[in-house]
C-alpha positions in Angstrom: 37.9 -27.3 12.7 35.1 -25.0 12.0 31.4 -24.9 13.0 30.1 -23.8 9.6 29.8 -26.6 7.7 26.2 -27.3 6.7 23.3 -24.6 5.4 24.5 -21.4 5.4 22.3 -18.2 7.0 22.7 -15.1 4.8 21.9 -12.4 7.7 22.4 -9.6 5.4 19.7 -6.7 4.6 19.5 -8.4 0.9 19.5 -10.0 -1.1 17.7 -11.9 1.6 17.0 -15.6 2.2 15.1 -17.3 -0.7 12.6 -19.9 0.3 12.2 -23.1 -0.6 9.0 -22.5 -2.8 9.9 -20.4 -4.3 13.3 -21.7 -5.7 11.1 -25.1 -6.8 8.7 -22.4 -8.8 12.1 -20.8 -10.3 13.7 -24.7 -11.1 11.5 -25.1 -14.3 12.4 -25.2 -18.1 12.2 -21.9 -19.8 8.9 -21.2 -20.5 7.4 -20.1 -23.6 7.2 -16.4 -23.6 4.7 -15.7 -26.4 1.1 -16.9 -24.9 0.0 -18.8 -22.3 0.8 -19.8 -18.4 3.9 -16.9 -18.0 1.5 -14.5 -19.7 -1.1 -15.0 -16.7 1.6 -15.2 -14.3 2.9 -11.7 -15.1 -1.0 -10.1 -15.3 -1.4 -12.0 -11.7 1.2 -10.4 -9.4 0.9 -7.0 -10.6 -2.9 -6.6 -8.8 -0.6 -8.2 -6.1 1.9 -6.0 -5.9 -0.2 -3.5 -5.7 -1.6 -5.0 -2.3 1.4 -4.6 -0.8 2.3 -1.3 -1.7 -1.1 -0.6 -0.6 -2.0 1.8 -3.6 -4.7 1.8 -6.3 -1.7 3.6 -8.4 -0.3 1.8 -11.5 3.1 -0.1 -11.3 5.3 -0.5 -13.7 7.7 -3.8 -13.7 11.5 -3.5 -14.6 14.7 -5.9 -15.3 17.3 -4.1 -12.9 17.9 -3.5 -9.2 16.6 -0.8 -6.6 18.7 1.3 -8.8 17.4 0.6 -11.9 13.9 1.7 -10.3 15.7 5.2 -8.9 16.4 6.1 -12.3 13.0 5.2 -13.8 11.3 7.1 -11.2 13.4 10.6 -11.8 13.3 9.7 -15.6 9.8 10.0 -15.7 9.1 13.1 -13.9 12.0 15.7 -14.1 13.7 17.7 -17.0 17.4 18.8 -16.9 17.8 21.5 -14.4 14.7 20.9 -12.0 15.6 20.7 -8.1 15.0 18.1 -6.2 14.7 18.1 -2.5 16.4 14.7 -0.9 15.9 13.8 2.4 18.8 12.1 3.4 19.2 9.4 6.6 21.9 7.4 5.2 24.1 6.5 2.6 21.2 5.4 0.2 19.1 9.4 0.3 23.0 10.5 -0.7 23.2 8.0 -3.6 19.5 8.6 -5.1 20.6 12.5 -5.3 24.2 11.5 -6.7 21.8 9.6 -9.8 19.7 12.7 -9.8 22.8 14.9 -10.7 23.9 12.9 -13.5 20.4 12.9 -15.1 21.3 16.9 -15.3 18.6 17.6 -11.7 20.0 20.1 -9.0 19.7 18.0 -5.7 19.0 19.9 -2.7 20.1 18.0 0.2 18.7 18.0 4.0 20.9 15.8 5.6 19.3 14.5 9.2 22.5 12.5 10.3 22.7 8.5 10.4 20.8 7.9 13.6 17.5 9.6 13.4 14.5 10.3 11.2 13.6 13.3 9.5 12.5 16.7 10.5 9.2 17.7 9.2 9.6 21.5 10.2 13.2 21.4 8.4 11.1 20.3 5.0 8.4 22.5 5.3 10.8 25.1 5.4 13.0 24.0 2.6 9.9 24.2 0.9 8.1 27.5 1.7 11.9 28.8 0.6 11.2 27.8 -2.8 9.1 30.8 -3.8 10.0 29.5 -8.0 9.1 26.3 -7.3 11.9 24.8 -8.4 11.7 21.9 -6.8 9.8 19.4 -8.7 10.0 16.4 -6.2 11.0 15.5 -2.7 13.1 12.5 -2.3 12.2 10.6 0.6 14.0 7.2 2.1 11.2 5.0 4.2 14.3 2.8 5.6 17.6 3.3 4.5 19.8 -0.1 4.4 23.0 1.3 5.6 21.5 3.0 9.4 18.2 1.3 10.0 16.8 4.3 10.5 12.9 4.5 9.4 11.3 7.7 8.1 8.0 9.1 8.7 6.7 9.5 5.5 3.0 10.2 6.4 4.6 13.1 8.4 7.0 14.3 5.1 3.6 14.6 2.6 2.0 16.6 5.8 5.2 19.2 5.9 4.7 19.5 1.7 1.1 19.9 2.2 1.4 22.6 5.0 3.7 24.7 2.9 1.5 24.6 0.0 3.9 22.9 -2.2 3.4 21.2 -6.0 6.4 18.7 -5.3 5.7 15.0 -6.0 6.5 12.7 -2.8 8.8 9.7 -4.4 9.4 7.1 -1.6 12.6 5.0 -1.7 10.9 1.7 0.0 13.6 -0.9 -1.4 14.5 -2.2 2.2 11.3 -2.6 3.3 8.2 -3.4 1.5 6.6 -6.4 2.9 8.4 -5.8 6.0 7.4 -2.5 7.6 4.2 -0.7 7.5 3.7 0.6 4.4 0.8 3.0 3.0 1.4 4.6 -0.4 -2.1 5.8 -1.1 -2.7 6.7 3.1 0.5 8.5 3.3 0.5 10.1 0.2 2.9 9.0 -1.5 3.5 10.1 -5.3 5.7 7.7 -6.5 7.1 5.0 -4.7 10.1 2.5 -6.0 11.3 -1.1 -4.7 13.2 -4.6 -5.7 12.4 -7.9 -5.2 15.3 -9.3 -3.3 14.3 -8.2 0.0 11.1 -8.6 2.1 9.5 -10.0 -1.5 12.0 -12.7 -1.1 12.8 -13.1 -5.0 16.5 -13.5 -6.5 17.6 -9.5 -7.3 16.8 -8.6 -10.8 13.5 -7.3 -11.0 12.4 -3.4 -9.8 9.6 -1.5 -9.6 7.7 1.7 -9.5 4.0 2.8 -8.6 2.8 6.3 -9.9 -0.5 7.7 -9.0 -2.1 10.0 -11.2 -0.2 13.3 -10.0 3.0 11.9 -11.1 1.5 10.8 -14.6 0.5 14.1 -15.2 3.7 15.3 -14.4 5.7 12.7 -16.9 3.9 14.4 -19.9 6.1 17.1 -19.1 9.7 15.5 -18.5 12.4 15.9 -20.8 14.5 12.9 -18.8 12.2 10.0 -20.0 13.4 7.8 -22.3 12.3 4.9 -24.6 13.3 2.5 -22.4 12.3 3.8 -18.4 9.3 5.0 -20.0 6.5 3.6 -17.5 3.4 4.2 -19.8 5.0 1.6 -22.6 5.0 -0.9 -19.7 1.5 0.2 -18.1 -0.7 0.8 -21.5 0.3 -2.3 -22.5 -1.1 -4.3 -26.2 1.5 -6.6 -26.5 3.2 -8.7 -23.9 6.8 -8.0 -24.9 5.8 -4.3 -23.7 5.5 -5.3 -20.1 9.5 -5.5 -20.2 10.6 -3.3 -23.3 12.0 -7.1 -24.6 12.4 -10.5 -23.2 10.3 -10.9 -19.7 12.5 -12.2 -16.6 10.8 -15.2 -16.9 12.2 -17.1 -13.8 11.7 -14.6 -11.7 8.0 -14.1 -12.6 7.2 -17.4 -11.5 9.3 -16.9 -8.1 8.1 -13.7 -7.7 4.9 -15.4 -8.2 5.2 -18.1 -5.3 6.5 -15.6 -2.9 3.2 -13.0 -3.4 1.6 -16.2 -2.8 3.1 -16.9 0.8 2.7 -13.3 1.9 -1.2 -13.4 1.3 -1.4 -16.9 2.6 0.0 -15.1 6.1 -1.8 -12.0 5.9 -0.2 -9.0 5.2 -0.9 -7.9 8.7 0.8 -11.0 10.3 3.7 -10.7 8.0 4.0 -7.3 8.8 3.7 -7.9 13.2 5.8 -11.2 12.8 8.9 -8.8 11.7 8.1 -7.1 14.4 7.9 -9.0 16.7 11.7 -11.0 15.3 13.3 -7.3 15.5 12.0 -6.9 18.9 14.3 -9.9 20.0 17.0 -8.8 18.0 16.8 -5.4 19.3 16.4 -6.8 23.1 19.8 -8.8 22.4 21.5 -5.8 21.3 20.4 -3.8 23.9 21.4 -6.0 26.8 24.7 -6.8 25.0 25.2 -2.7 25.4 25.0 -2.6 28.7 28.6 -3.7 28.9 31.0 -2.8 26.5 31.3 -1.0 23.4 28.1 -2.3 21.6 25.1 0.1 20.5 22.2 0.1 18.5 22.4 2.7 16.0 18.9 4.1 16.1 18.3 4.4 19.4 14.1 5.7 18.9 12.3 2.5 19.0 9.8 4.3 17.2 12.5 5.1 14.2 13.6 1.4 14.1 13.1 -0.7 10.8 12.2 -4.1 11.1 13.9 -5.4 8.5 17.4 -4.4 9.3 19.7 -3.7 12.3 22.4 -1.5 12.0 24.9 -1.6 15.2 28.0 -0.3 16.2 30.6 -2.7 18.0 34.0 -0.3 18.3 36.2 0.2 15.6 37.8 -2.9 13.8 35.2 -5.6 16.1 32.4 -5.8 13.2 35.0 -6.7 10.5 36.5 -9.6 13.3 33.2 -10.1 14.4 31.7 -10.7 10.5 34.8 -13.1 9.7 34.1 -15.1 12.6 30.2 -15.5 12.1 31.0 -16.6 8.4 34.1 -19.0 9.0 32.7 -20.1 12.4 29.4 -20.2 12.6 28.3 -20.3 9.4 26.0 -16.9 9.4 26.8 -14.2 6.7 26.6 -10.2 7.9 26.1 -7.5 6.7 29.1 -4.8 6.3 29.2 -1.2 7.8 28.0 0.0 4.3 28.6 4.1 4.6 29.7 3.8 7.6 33.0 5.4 9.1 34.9 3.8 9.9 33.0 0.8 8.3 34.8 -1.7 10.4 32.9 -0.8 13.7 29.8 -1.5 12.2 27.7 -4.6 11.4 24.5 -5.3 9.9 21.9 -7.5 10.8 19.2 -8.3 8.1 15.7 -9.6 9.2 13.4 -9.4 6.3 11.2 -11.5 4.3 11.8 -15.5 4.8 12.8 -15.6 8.7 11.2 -16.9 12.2 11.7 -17.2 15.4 14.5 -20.3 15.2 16.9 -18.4 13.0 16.8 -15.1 14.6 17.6 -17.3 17.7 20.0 -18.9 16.6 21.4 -15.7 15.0 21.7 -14.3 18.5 23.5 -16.9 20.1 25.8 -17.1 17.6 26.6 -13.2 17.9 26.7 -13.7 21.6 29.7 -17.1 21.0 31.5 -14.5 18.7 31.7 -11.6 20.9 32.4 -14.4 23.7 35.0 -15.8 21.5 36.7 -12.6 20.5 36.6 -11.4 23.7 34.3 -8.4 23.2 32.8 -6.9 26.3 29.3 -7.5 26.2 26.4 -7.5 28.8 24.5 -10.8 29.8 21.9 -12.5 29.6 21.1 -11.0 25.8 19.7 -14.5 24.9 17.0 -14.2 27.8 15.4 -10.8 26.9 15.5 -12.0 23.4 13.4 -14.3 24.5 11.2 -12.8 26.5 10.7 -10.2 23.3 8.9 -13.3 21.6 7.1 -14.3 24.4 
């Protein structure tokens, strides 16, 4: 007999859970893609978008993942055999600068570990080394997926400014937008990437990438752009089909839609201290459970948390046992140790976009009857300071 029957929780840091609205703005006919309401709908959310990102930059929209929107972003700006400098706090700073070497870029890689944010000095450094200026952008990660760990990025433009550096600042913010504070313009961010399958709480399939004017001026330049990542077809647009380079996603343009909708409904603000507030629970939990046993939270700066996704460590071979039992038992989906090693040691915990206080509840007490039922060593009365957190 097993507890899961009934509505699944996908607890993974994305693609995360979809609400209801918008799936019944998704569950339409196709629409008619040469004039009319999907036409609107597509000039609608991109002044949207834009208020999230929190940028007067242009955006350009793509069909792809996070990936997709890595690619675009070093298309548009680099030639074969610039440098780039990648800040790397996780598995996904190492994967951007593995995409940058096979568009013919030389990365440069700081690596700060898996459990900490960047140094400033070490960039400002990097940077002042560069007496060619070779380096044509710095790759920074605001949250990276596999460790949780958030980035100063207000802090990263400061160290390029003090050493009196040209490089753009492109922003990996795929986990996060919508979720964690977030200030392209006030940080100074160049160019900044995302997906909508995570705090934008749309299916994956559609990307994007904001560019201010430094970074245009730079992609007259490039030598990598091509026909199709080329963001001024899809920003000095005539006709519609240019928006996409083709067919438009249209299903995802009216979910993506809905779900702008119910984040300026909230408030940015309130979306932004309500995740807060659901990781501060989460991270109580996970702190209490610690205190016994061989739980830990893998970021262990509060200050250097995301609050969109918990990355913790549980002894090797207990987050595989403990993500079977979730999903067969309780009916809650995990996320894996993704980068991690040994990956079985490690669990995820996504918290981002469509989630209050009941789930993430409920999430914890069903963590705390799986390490119960496994017979994990864990510290009590996790349930209690979780809520107290909310309080």
């Amino acid at each position: 007999m097993s507890l899961a029957h009934g509505h699944h929780y996908l607890a993974i840091p994305g693609p995360s859970v979809i609400p209801d609205r918008v799936q019944r703005a998704m569950h339409r006919a196709s629409p008619n893609i040469y004039e009319g309401e999907l036409h609107e709908i597509t000039r609608s959310v991109i002044p949207d978008l834009k208020r999230v990102a929190r940028t007067e930059a242009q955006v350009a929209l793509y069909i792809g993942n996070g990936h997709a929107a890595w690619e675009a972003a070093l298309a548009n700006v680099t030639s074969p055999g610039d440098r780039v400098l990648v800040l790397a706090t996780g598995r996904f700073g190492h994967g951007w600068s593995e995409m940058a070497r096979t568009l013919g870029l030389e990365p440069q890689i700081l690596d700060f570990g898996e459990e900490s944010d960047v140094d400033p000095a070490r960039v400002e450094e990097a940077l002042k080394a560069d007496r060619e200026g070779r380096i044509k952008a710095v790759l920074s990660v605001f949250v990276d997926t596999s460790t949780s760990v958030l980035s100063d990025v207000g802090a990263v433009r400061q160290a390029i400014d003090n050493a009196g550096h040209s490089a753009l600042l492109m922003c990996d913010c795929i986990a996060s937008l919508g979720c964690d504070r977030f200030e392209m313009d006030d940080w100074g961010v160049d160019v900044t990437v995302t997906g909508c399958q995570k705090g934008l709480m749309t299916p994956p399939g559609m990307s994007f990438v904001f560019f201010n004017e430094k970074a245009e001026a730079a992609r007259e330049s490039a030598q990598n752009v091509t026909h199709y990542w080329d963001w001024q077809r899809r920003t000095g647009v005539e006709e519609y089909y240019q928006y996409f380079d083709g067919t438009a996603p249209t299903h995802h343009l009216y979910g993506l839609r809905e779900a702008l909708d119910m984040i300026f409904e909230e408030g940015l603000e309130a979306v932004w201290a309500r995740h807060r507030r659901l990781a501060g629970a989460i991270w109580a939990a996970g702190e209490t459970w610690a205190q016994e046993g061989p739980m830990r939270l893998n970021v262990k700066d509060i200050s250097q948390r995301s609050c969109a996704v918990t990355s913790v460590g549980i002894g090797e071979g207990n987050g595989d046992r403990l993500r079977a039992f979730m999903e067969h038992e309780m009916g809650v989906t995990l996320g894996i140790g993704l980068g991690r090693d040994p990956s079985s040691a490690w669990f995820r915990i996504g918290h981002m976009g469509h989630v209050n206080a009941h789930m993430v509840m409920g999430l914890l007490g069903c963590i705390e009857t799986g390490l119960s039922a496994l017979q994990i060593p864990h510290g009590r009365g996790a349930l209690d300071a979780a809520a107290e957190a909310l309080v």
